[in-house]
Structure formats: structure tokens, C-alpha cells
C-alpha positions in Angstrom: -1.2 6.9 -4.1 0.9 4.9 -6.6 0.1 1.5 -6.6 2.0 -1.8 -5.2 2.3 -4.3 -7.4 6.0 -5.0 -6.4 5.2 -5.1 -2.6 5.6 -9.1 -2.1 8.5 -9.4 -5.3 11.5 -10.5 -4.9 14.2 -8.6 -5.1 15.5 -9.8 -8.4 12.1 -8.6 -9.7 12.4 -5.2 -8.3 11.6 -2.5 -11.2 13.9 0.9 -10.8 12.8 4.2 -12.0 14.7 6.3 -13.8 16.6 9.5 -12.8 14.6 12.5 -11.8 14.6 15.1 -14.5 16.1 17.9 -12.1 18.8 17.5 -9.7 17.1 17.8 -6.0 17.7 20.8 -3.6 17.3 18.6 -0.1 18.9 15.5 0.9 16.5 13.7 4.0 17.5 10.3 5.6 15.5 8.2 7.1 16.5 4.8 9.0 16.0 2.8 12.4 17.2 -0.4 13.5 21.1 -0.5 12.6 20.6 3.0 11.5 23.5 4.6 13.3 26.3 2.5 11.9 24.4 3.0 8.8 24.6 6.4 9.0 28.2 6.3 10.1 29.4 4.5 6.8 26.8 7.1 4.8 28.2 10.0 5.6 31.6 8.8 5.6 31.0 8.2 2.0 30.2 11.9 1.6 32.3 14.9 1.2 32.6 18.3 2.7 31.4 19.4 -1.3 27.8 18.5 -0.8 25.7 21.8 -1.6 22.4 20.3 -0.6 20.9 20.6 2.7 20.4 17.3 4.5 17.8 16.3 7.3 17.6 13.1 9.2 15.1 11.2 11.3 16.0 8.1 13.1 14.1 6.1 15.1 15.3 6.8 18.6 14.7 8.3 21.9 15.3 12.0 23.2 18.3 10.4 25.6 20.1 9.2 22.5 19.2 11.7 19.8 22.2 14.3 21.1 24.8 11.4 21.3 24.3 10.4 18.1 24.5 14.0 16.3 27.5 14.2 18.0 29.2 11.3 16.6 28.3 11.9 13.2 29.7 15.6 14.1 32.7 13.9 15.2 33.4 12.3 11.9 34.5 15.7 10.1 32.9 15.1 7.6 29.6 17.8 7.2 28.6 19.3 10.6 25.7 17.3 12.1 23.4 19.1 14.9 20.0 18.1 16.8 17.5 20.1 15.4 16.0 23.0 17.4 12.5 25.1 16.9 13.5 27.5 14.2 16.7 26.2 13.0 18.0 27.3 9.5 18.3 24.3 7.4 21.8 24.9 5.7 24.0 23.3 2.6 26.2 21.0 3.5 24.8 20.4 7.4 22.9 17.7 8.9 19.7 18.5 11.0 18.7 15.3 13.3 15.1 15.1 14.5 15.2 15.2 18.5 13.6 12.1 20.3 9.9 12.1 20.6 9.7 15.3 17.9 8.4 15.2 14.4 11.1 17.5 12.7 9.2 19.4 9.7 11.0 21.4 6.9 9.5 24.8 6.3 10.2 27.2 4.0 9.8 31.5 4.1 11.0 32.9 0.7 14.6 31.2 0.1 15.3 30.2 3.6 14.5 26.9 4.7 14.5 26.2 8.6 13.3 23.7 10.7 10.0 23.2 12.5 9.4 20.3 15.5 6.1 18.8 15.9 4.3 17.0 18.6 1.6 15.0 16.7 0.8 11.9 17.6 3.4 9.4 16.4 3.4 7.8 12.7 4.2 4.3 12.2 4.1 4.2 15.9 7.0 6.5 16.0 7.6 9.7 16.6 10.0 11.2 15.5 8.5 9.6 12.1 10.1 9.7 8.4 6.8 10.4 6.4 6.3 13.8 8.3 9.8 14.7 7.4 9.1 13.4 3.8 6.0 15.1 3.5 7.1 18.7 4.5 9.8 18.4 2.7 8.1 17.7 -0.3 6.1 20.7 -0.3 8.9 23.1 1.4 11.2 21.9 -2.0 8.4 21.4 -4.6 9.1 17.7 -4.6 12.9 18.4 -5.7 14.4 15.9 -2.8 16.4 13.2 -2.8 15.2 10.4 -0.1 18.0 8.0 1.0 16.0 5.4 2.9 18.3 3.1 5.4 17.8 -0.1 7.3 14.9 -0.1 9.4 12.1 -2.6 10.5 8.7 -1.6 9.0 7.8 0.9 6.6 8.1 4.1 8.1 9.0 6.6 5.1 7.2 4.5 2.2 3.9 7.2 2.3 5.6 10.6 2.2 8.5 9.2 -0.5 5.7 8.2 -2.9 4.1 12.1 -2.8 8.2 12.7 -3.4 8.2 10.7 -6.3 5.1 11.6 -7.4 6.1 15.4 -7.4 9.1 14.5 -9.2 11.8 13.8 -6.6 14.2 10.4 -6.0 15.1 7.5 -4.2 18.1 5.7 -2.8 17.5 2.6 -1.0 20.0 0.6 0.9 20.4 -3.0 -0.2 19.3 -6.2 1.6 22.9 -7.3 2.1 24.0 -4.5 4.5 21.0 -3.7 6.0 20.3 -5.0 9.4 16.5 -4.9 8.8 15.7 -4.3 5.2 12.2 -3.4 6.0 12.1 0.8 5.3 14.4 0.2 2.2 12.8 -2.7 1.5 9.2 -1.8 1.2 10.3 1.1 -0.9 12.3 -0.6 -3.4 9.4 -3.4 -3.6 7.2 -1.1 -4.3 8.7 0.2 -7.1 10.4 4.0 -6.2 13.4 3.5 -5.9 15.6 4.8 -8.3 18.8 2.5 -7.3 19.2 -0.1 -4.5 22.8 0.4 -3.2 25.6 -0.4 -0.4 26.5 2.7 1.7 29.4 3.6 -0.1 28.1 3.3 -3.5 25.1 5.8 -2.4 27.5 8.1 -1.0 28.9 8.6 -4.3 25.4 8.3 -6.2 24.3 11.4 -3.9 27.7 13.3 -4.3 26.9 12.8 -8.3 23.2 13.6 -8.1 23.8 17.0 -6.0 26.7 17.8 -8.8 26.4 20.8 -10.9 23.7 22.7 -9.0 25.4 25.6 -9.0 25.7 28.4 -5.7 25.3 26.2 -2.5 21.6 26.3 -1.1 20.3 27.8 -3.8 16.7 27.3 -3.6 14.5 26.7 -6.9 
């Protein structure tokens, strides 16, 4: 475990690290309360060029889960689904974690595809962030990028620490636009965050991370 001496700090005293040395090959999102809007505006700041899968857990029920892939479907922007046992986890697409499923990356070879749990919830949630985090880090040998929205709590600070540690990044949404800045915040105060940033300005830090990695879903 790293350790915490920014926990409590203010955010002017918040320490960022520096880029990772290789671009990441997974994108995961994690965010709760205000997360839809939030995820609205993030993917709105995306483009249709991303060449990085991207897999998403918000905190939410099983009734709303298929609503709210829809409407980021809806916004034309990178197809969005509710992820299903065994769904391939594709460049450029959006997987959602169903309601009251963990939703695991796995790998085979160079395909990665999707794998839903029912372990007892994290955080007191389920689905959680830090299983999503945590498979993904070893399905992607730590190359993933975290973007970590509002949220109350700190659901996601575990599993993005084994990220960083393993050489991976993090995006955290600032205080200002967050309806909550607990997930974002107890990541950024604790000193893993490699920018703090509004939604548009991490849509374009992810879009410029992503760059350059040459065939879409190429895995390392």
C-alpha cells in the first residue's frame, strides 16, 4: 500500500505525479453520486478516435444501469453497452457494470472480455470500482488509465493505488464540478493522481494520453 500523507491536505497542497512512462491500453471510469451528468460531459469531450477500450462502474441499481448505457449510447459519441458474462471488451466502446454485479476485466491471449461477479459488495457497493480496478490491473499489466469522477466515499482509492503502483495513471475530477468530491477527492489527496481536472479538460488529457498507440486494441 502506498502511504497517505496527503489524505487530510488541502487541495492547494495536493502533490501530482508525473506522467506514466507508457501510454495505457484500458481506459476504466469510476463515479457515483452526480456520476451520470458527469459522465455525460466526459464522454462528450471524447471522440470517436479513442483506440483504448473503456469500462465503467457507477454506483447504481440493476433498474437504472440499462437506461443509463443507453443514454451515453445516445450521445454518438463511442458505443456504450451494459456489460454481459463474456463480453469482448473492444477499442473505442464503453462496457457499464450491470446493477448489483462486480464487472471484472479478464484477459485470454490478446482478447480482453468481460467477467460479472457476485461477491459481496465493496465499499458497501456492488457493483464496486476497486474490483474493476483491480482486474484490470492485472488483465493490462498495470497499463490503465483511471479517470475517477464525483462520488461520495472512496470507492476506487484501493485498486488505483495497485494501478499506480504497477505503473498506470490517474485523472481525477476537480472539487468545483464535482457534486461530491469524495472518490476524486480521496485519490487526489492521497497523492495518485496525475492531474485534477474539469470534464472537458480530461476529455482532451485522455484523447492525448491514448495518442500514438498505434493499431486500435492492440494489447502489450
Amino acid at each position: 500500500m502506498l502511504d497517505h500523507p496527503l489524505q487530510r491536505a488541502p487541495m492547494s497542497a495536493i502533490v501530482l505525479r508525473p506522467a506514466p512512462r507508457h501510454p495505457p491500453r484500458l481506459l476504466a471510469i469510476g463515479s457515483s453520486t452526480g456520476g451520470p451528468n458527469a459522465l455525460f460531459a466526459l464522454v462528450q469531450a471524447l471522440n470517436a478516435s479513442l483506440t483504448v477500450p473503456v469500462v465503467l462502474t457507477q454506483h447504481m441499481p440493476s433498474t437504472f444501469t440499462p437506461i443509463l448505457a443507453q443514454h451515453i449510447d445516445r450521445l454518438g459519441v463511442l458505443p456504450c453497452a451494459e456489460a454481459q458474462e463474456g463480453a469482448p471488451i473492444l477499442p473505442g466502446r464503453i462496457l457499464l457494470a450491470p446493477g448489483d454485479r462486480h464487472l471484472l476485466v479478464r484477459r485470454q491471449g490478446n482478447t480482453l472480455f468481460a467477467h460479472l461477479d457476485d461477491g459481496p459488495p465493496e465499499n458497501f457497493c456492488r457493483p464496486s470500482v476497486d474490483p474493476m480496478l483491480r482486474s484490470a490491473c492485472e488483465a493490462m499489466e498495470g497499463r490503465v488509465l483511471v479517470a475517477m469522477l464525483t462520488g461520495m466515499g472512496h470507492d476506487g482509492l484501493a485498486g488505483t493505488e495497485q494501478i499506480i503502483q504497477a505503473g498506470g495513471a490517474l485523472l481525477a475530477q476537480d472539487e468545483a464540478s464535482s457534486v461530491v468530491w469524495g472518490m476524486p477527492g480521496a485519490v487526489a489527496r492521497a497523492g495518485l493522481a496525475h492531474a485534477v481536472l474539469t470534464l472537458p479538460d480530461m476529455g482532451a488529457k485522455i484523447m492525448a494520453m491514448t495518442r500514438g498507440l498505434g493499431a486500435a486494441g492492440q494489447l502489450p
